[in-house]
N, C-alpha and C positions, 0 to 999 in steps of 0.2 A: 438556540435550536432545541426543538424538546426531542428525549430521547426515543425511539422507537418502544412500542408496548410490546412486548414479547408474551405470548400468549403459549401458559400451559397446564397441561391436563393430565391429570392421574386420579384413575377412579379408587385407590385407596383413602385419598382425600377429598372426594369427592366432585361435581363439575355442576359448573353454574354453568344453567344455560341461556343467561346474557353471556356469557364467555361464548358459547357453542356460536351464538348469533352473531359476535363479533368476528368469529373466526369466518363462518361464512361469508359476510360479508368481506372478509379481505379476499378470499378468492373470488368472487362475483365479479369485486372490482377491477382483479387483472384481469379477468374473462372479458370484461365491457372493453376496457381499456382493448387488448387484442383484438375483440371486435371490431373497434371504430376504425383500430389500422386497416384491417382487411376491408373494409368496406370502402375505404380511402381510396384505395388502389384498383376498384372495379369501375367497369363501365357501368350506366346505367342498368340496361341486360341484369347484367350479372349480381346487380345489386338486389333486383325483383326476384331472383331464380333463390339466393341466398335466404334473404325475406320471405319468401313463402314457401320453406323447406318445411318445417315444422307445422304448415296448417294444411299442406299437401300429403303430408301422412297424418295427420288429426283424424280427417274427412272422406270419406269415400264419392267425392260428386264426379256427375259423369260431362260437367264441364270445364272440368280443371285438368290439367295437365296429371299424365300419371294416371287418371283412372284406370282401372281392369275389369272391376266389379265390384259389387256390393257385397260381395264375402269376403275382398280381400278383407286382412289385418288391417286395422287402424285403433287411431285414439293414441295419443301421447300423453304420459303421468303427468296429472297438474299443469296440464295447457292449457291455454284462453289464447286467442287470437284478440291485437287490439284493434285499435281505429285503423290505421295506416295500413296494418298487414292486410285485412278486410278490405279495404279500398284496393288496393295495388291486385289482389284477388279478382275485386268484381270491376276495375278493369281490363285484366286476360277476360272476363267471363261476366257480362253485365247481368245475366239474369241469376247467377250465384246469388245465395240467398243463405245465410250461415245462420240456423234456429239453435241448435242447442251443442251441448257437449254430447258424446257419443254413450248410448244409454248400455253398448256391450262392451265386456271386458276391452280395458285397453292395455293393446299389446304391445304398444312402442313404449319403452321405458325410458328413451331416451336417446336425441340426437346430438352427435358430437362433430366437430369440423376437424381435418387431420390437415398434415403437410403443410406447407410452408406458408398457405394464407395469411395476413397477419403477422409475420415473420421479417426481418431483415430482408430476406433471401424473396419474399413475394415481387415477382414482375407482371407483367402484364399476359404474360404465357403460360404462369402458375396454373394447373389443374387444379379442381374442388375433391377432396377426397373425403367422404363421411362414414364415421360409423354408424351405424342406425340399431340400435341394441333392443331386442327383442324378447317379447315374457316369453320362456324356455319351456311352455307347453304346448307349442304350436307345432302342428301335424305337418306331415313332407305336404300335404296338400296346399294349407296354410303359408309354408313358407312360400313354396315354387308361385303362386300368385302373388306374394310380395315381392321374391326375386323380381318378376314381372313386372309388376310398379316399377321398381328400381332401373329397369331398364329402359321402361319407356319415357322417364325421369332424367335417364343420361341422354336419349334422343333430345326431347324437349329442349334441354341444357345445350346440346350443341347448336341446336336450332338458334338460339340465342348467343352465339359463337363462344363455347363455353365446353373446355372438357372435365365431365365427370363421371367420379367413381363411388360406386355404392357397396360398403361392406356392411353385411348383415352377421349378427356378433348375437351369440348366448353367452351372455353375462356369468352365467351360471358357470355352465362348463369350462368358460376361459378361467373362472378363479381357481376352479380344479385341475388348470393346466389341460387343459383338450383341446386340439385344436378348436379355434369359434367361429373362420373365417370362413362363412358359408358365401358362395356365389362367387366366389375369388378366383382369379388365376392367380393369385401369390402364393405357393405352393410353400415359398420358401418359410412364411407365418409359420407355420407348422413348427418348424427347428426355433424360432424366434420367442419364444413364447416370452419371457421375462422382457430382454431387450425392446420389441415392441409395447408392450406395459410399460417400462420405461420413457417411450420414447412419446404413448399416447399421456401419460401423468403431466409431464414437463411440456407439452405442446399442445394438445387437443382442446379447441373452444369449445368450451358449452352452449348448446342452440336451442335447445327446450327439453322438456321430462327430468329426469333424478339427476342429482349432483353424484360423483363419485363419492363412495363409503368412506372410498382411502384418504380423505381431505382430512377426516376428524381425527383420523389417527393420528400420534405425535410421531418425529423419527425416534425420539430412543425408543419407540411400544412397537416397532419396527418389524420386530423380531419372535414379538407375538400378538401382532396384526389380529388374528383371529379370537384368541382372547379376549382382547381390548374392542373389537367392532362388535363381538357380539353380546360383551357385559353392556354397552351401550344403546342396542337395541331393546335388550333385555329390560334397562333401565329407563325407557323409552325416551332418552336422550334425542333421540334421533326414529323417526317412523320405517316403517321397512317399505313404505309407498313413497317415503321424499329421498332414496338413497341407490344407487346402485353399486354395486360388490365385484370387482373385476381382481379381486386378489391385490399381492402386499411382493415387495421387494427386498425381501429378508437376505435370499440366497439366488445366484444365478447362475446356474449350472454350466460348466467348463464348453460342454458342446455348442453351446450358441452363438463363443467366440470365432470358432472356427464356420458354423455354418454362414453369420452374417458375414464374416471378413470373406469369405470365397462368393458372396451373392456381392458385394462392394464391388473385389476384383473385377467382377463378371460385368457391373455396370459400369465400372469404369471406361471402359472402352467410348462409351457415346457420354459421358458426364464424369470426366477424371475431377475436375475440382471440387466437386461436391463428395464424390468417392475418398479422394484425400483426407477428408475433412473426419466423415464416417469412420476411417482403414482405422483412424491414427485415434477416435474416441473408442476406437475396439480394443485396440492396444492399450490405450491408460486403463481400460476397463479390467482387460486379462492382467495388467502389469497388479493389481489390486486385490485378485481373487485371493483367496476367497472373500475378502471385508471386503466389497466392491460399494464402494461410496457414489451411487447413481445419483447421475444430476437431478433425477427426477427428485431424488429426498432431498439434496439443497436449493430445489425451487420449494419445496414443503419447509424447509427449517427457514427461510427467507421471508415466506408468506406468515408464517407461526411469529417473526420479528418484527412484524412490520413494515420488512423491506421491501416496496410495492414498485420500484422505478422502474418501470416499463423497459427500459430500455437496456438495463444490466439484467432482466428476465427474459430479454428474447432469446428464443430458443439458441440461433444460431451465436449469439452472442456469448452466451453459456457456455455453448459446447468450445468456441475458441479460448476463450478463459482458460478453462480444463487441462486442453492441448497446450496451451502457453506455460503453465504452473509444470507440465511432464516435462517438456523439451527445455526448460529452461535449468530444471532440476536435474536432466540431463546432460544440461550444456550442450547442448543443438543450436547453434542460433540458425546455423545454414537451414534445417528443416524448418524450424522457427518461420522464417523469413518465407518458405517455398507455403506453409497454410497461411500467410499471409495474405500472399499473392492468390492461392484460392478461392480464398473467402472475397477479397475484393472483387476477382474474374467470376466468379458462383454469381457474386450481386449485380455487377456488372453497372457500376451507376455514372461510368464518365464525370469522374469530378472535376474536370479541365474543361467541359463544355457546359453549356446551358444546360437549366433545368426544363424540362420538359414540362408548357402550362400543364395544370391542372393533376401533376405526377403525386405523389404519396412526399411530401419533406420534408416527413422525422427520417427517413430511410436513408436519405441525401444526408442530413446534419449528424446523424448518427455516425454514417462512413467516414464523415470532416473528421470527427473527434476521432474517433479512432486512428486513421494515419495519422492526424499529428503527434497521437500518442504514439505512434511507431515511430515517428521521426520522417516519415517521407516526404519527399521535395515535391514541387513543382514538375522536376522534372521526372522522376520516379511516376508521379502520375500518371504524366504526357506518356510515356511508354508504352502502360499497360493497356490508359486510354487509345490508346493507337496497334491493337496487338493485331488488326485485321491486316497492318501495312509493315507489317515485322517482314523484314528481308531475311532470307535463306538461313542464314545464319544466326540472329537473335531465335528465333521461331524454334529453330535445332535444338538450340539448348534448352530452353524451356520447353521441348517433349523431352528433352535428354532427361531435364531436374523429374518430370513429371512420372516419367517411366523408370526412372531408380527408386521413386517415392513406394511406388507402386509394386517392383520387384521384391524390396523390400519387407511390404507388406507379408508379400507371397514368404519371405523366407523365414520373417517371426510367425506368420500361422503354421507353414511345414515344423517347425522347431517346440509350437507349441501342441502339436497334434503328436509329434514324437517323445515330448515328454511328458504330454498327461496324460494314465491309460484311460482315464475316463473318455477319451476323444476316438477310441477305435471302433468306430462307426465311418455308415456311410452316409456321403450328406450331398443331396441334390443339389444343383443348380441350377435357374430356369434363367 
């Protein structure tokens, strides 16, 4: 077995930029790799809507889905549309006709896929959530016409039974910590600001324009992120047209433990297992501060080794990892056992019955290994597989486990908003 090439970089010694190129290329490949998952798991629909996100904000045509006008924003960094995107195009729109790239500034610097797409956790109900990151010169005129795209883009989408979300992100000002999330009802972004960069690092697929800044950076230069991205610019390691800059994970301020763990609680209510799953990476997170070791850097220390297995980098699979190493250092098993059962009920894959033709089944064999790595039976299966016919009493206790899991929650944020004064603010909940 050869061993992994671990890939590293210090500009006191200088950087090969065959190194930079190999570096990129490791994350490209977990990006594809993600890619093909999610595209597994869609209906056809949604496989066209996905394909031609990025030639839909390229182009301003007023036969393609999304037009507004021909002043909206357009042009994505370093796009070309190929064969197939083009075809799948000028079937919605046969007389489309794609002549050149866009001869005005181009203002999309880059489309990113969020949410569980691609994911362990993707089912056939999964939402499309994008960021769409936008050059930070653009007038309230400018954007509100993009907004507009964006919305007549989530029509379109559902028309194709298909729900999506469009968040419009200055790049700029999120690295400055401002709020970015223009067009949003997530109010809660606001408090999130670190946690979310965390959560877009370690999950978000790249779909066209700039790769994140933050790839080139190594974790130990972590800490002076800014330094280091900008000697390399400087150094013209990297162009400032092939890169986007959403800031660094050095430090994550006390308050956003408390703000995400109370927007959790509050989801909890219509999606407790997934909520579980979130309360309890909030707490390893808080149990850490201030050194908080974000998965997002050990999917970066991973991809810097070589470590590419798709399947130990899914998001979802990360974050249980995490939660296993706390509880278990805790000596939890019972809680142990209750995200167990989450993460199983969250994916929902009935491993005691048929696969579903034509379903996603890495998703299926993924879930095999993992219970038999827990040790669950047959009959263990049959249970949870069956939790729609859970009589009065199995059903009780499992809201009982579910809603201690969850009170709990509530009593480590009150405990840690009582002992940090950093946390004597007030924090919305939508």
């Amino acid at each position: 077995m050869t061993r992994p090439f671990e890939i590293r970089t210090a500009l006191n010694e200088g950087i090969d930029r065959q190194i930079l190129h190999q570096l990129r290329g490791r994350f490209l490949a977990v990006n594809q790799g993600r890619l093909a998952r999610a595209m597994a798991g869609l209906t056809p629909c949604q496989q066209t809507v996905l394909s031609l996100l990025a030639l839909l904000f390229h182009v301003n045509h007023r036969l393609l889905p999304g037009y507004v006008s021909d002043c909206t924003p357009a042009g994505v960094s370093g796009y070309a549309p190929d064969a197939p995107t083009l075809e799948k195009a000028q079937a919605l729109a046969p007389d489309f006709t794609y002549t050149s790239a866009p001869t005005a500034p181009l203002s999309i610097h880059g489309l990113y896929l969020m949410g569980s797409l691609g994911t362990l956790a993707q089912t056939d109900k999964s939402d499309m959530d994008v960021w769409i990151c936008h050059a930070p010169d653009l007038d309230e005129c400018a954007l509100a016409a993009l907004h507009q795209k964006c919305h007549q883009l989530e029509l379109w989408a559902a028309i194709q039974g298909w729900e999506a979300h469009f968040f419009l992100i200055d790049a700029q000002r999120y690295a400055q910590g401002e709020a970015a999330l223009k067009w949003s009802e997530d109010d809660g972004a606001a408090v999130q600001h670190s946690l979310l960069l965390d959560e877009f690092y370690r999950t978000a697929i790249w779909l066209a324009g700039r790769t994140p800044l933050w790839w080139w950076v190594p974790v130990c230069e972590e800490a002076r992120y800014v330094e280091f991205a900008s000697a390399l610019q400087a150094k013209c390691f990297v162009g400032a047209d092939e890169v986007i800059d959403l800031g660094h994970l050095a430090h994550i301020a006390p308050s956003e433990f408390l703000g995400a763990g109370l927007r959790q609680l509050f989801k909890g209510i219509d999606s407790p297992y997934k909520s579980v799953l979130k309360l309890l990476l909030i707490e390893v997170y808080a149990s850490e501060h201030p050194q908080v070791n974000c998965l997002s850097l050990g999917f970066k220390r991973a991809v810097y080794s070589n470590q590419l297995d798709l399947d130990e980098l899914d998001p979802y699979v990360v974050v249980y990892r995490r939660i296993e190493d706390y509880l278990r250092a805790c000596g939890d098993e019972q809680r142990l056992e209750l995200v167990r059962r989450s993460l199983y009920l969250k994916v929902n894959p009935k491993l005691t019955r048929h696969a579903a033709q034509g379903g996603a089944q890495w998703q299926r064999q993924l879930l095999e290994r993992l219970t038999t790595e827990w040790g669950w039976d047959a009959q263990q299966l049959a249970r949870l597989d069956n939790r729609s016919d859970w009589k009065i009493g199995p059903d009780s206790r499992e809201r009982l486990a579910l809603s201690r899991e969850l009170n709990g929650s509530y009593r480590f944020l009150s405990r840690l908003a009582r002992d940090e004064p950093a946390l004597r603010l007030s924090v919305s909940v939508d």
